[in-house]
C-alpha positions in Angstrom: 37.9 116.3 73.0 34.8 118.1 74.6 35.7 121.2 73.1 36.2 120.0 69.7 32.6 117.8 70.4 30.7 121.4 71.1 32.3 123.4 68.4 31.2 120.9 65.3 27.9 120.6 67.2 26.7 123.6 68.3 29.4 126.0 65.9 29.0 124.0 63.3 26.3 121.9 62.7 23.0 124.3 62.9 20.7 121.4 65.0 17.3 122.2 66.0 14.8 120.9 68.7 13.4 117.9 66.9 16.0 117.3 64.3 16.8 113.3 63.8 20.4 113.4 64.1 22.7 110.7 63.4 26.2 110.2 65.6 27.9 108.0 63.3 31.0 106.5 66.1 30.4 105.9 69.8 34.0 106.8 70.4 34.5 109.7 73.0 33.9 112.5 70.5 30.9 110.8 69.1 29.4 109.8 72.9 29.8 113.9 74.1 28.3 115.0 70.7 25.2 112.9 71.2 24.7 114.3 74.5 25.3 118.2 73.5 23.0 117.1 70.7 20.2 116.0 72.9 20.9 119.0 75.0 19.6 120.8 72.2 16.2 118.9 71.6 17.9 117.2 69.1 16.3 112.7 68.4 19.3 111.2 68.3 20.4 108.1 66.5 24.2 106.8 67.5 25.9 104.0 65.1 28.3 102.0 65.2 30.2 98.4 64.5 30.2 95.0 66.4 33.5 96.1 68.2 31.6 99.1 69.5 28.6 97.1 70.9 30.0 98.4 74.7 29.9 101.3 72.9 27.3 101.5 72.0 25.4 100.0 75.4 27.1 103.7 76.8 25.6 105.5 74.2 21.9 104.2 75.6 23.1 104.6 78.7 24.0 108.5 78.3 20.6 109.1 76.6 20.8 108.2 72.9 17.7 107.7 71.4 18.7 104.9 69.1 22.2 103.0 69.5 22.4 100.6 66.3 24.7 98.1 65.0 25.0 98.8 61.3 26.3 95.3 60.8 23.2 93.4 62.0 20.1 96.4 62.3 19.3 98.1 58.8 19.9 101.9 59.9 18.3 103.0 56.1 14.9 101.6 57.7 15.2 103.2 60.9 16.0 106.4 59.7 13.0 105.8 57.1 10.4 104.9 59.2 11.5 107.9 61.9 11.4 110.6 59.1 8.7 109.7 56.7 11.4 108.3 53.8 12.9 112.2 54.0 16.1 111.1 55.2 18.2 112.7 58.5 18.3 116.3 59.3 22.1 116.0 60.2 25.2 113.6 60.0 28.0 114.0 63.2 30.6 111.7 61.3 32.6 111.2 64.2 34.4 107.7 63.3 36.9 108.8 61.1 35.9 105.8 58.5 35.1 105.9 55.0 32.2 104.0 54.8 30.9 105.9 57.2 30.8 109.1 55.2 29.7 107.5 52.5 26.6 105.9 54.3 26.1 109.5 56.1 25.4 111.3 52.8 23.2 108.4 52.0 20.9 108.7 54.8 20.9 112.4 55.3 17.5 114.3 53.4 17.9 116.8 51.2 19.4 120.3 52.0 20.6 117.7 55.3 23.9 118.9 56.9 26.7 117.0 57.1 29.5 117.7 59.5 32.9 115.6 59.0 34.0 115.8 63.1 36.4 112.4 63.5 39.6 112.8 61.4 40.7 110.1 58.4 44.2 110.0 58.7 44.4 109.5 54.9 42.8 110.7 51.9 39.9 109.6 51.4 36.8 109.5 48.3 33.2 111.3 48.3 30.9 111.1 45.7 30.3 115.0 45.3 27.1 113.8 42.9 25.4 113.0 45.5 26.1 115.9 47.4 25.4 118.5 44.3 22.3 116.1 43.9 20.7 116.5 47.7 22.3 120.1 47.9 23.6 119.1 51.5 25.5 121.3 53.5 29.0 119.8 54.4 31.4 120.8 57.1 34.3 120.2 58.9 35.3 121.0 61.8 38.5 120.7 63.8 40.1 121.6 67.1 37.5 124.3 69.0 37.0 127.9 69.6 37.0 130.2 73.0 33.3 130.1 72.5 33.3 125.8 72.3 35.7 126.3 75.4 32.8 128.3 77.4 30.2 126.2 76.1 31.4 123.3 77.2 32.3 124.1 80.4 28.3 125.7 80.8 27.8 122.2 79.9 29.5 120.5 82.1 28.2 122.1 85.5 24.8 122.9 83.9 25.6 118.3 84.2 23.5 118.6 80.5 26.2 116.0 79.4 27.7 113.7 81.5 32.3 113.5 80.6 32.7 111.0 83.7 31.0 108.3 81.9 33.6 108.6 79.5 36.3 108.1 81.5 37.0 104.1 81.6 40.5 103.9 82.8 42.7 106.1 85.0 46.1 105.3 85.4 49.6 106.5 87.1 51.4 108.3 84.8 54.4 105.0 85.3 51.8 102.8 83.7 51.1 104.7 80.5 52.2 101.7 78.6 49.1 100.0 79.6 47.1 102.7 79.3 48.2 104.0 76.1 47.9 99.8 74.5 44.1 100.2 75.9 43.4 102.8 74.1 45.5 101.6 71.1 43.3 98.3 71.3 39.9 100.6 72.0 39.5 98.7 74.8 37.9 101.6 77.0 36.6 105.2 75.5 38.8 107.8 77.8 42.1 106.9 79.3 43.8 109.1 82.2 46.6 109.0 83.1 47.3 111.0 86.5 51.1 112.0 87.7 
């Protein structure tokens, strides 16, 4: 997970001190790549739905500048009002939902990167008007390299990002069932399971 996290971000996604950034899924993925992006200077927006409201309390809690609700703030506003109506330097899509993607491209300015992290699962649609029309960058990104290894263990004990925070349940490998139906139910970000 961390690995993949540094290789879209840093590999990837070209950030820059100052860029606003939007995280869009407070899942693990999404959680470590806010924090590598405010590693790198990055003013960081994380969103998310009512069922990641815990979620997205973590994502405040780890450092994100902005954790919103999309079902009851107006991210198009925030992102507005932060970036003088140009739009976001660069999307993280890290939820692995449609919409998501869709609303990414959306709030992203133009020449803005866009970097498909979280996997679908299915095929999905994207208006390619909109990117031709914004000539955005898009990427996506998958697994990680020996470099995103490296990184993110320079990360780690340079403690620029914080993986224990992540960690919400550990278990004995004979209770995997529960583990495994916590995770099914997103009930916690990281499950372990220890032998």
């Amino acid at each position: 997970t961390y690995g993949c996290a540094v290789h879209g971000v840093v590999e990837r996604s070209r950030i820059n001190s100052g860029d606003i950034v939007i995280v869009s899924g407070p899942g693990p993925i999404g959680l470590f790549s806010m924090q590598i992006a405010k590693s790198m200077g990055a003013i960081v927006i994380v969103t998310g739905i009512s069922l990641d409201q815990k979620r997205l309390d973590i994502a405040k809690k780890l450092g994100a500048d902005y954790a919103v609700n999309i079902q009851k703030e107006d991210i198009k506003n925030l992102v507005s009002k932060l970036t003088n109506s140009e739009g976001a330097d660069v999307v993280l899509e890290c939820s692995g939902a449609e919409s998501a993607v869709d609303q990414g491209i959306d709030l992203l300015k133009k020449c803005g990167i866009f970097t498909q992290i979280g996997l679908h699962g299915k095929l999905i649609k994207i208006d390619f008007e909109k990117i031709c029309f914004k000539e955005l960058d898009v990427y996506g990104s998958l697994s990680q390299t020996n470099f995103a290894y490296k990184r993110t263990l320079a990360l780690l004990s340079e403690k620029k990002v914080n993986s224990k925070a992540l960690v919400t349940h550990i278990f004995p490998l004979e209770e995997w069932e529960k583990g495994f139906k916590i995770a099914e139910q997103k009930k916690g970000l990281k499950v372990v399971l220890k032998p």
